[in-house]
C-alpha angles and dihedrals in degrees: 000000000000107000104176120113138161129234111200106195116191134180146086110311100015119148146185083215102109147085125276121244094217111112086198083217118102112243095019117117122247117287117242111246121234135185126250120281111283091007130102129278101222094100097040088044094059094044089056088050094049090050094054093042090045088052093050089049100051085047098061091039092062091228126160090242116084099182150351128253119201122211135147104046116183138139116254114298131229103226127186107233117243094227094060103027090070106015104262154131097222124182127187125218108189133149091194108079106213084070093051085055097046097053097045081051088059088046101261113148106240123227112212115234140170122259098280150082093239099047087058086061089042080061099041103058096040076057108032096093114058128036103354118089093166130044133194113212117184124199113191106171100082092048092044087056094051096050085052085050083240092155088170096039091052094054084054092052097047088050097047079056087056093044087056091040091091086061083065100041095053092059078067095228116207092223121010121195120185114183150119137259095216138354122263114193113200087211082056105043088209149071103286130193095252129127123262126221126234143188136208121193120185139128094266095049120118100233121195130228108254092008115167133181108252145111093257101050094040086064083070103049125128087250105064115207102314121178112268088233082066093060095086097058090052089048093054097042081050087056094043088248091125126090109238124291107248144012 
């Protein structure tokens, strides 16, 4: 069940500067919201009474929600846009809908597809040839198995991925990236501060004997622990999109 959704206040007065009603704790009841210390309670006040209206509504509907949880509160942002920030025509392929949203809130042009992993390389190959030179691929299932502590389960997700990476392969990408956006632990059921591993494949890539996709093996890559915010610019050297290095 996707349970994501968005609420877009507007009005005089309005501000992100308030607490967040998640309790963060399965089974607890939302917590109230509150302003900031020395600033006003109107904000805080209509998200509490959106919580308990919310709550009222979900209830008469019969729907598997019994409540909303607010997190996250901030004005409207000013993003840079992927496509010219780096000089591309990028596209997004994605079956869970908050990464749909995000790319298209970085300026990606969003592909519809159906709920599954297959059906997004359905979409990228009937795609893959005309405007597009970059293309955002997202895979769910293993981090849906680690935030449900589904050590087992996630294994199995993250095999049935290898099994699809062929898909990929065949389309001959000039530069191929696989990587995450944030670790999920199954002993932690939750989004954790450890590093992810990633991979580049190009024709220009160093590749090692024996090498393998893991977190162990990774440790020992040629590239060390870089910021995530660094992974673009390799990705574009890797593509030939980077003036030289040098005088």
């Amino acid at each position: 069940m996707d349970y994501r959704f968005v609420l877009v206040l507007r009005g005089e007065g309005i501000s992100p500067n308030i607490t967040e009603t998640d309790p963060q704790v399965e089974g607890e009841l939302p917590n109230k919201s509150e302003p900031l210390p020395g600033l006003p309670n109107m904000t805080a006040n209509a998200i509490n009474e959106f919580t308990q209206k919310a709550t009222g509504v979900l209830k008469g509907a019969g729907s598997e929600a019994n409540g909303v949880l607010l997190r996250g509160f901030s004005g409207l942002p000013s993003i840079p846009q992927f496509g010219a920030s780096y000089g591309l025509t990028p596209a997004a392929i994605a079956a869970y809908p908050m990464y749909r949203g995000l790319a298209q809130l970085v300026g990606m042009d969003v592909i519809s597809c159906e709920s599954t992993f297959e059906s997004e390389l359905r979409v990228l190959k009937a795609n893959y040839v005309g405007k597009f030179d970059y293309f955002f691929i997202h895979y769910k299932l293993a981090d849906s198995a680690g935030e449900d502590g589904d050590f087992e389960m996630k294994i199995k997700k993250l095999e049935e991925f290898d099994a699809h990476l062929e898909c990929i392969t065949a389309l001959d990408p000039e530069v191929l990236v696989v990587c995450g956006d944030h670790a999920t632990p199954s002993y932690t059921s939750s989004h954790s501060w450890h590093p992810v591993p990633f991979l580049i494949k190009s024709q220009y890539s160093e590749g090692a004997a024996g090498a393998s996709f893991s977190e162990i093996s990774c440790r020992l890559g040629s590239v060390g622990s870089i910021n995530a915010e660094q992974l673009m610019l390799s990705v574009l050297a890797h593509a030939g999109k980077l003036n030289k290095f040098g005088p």
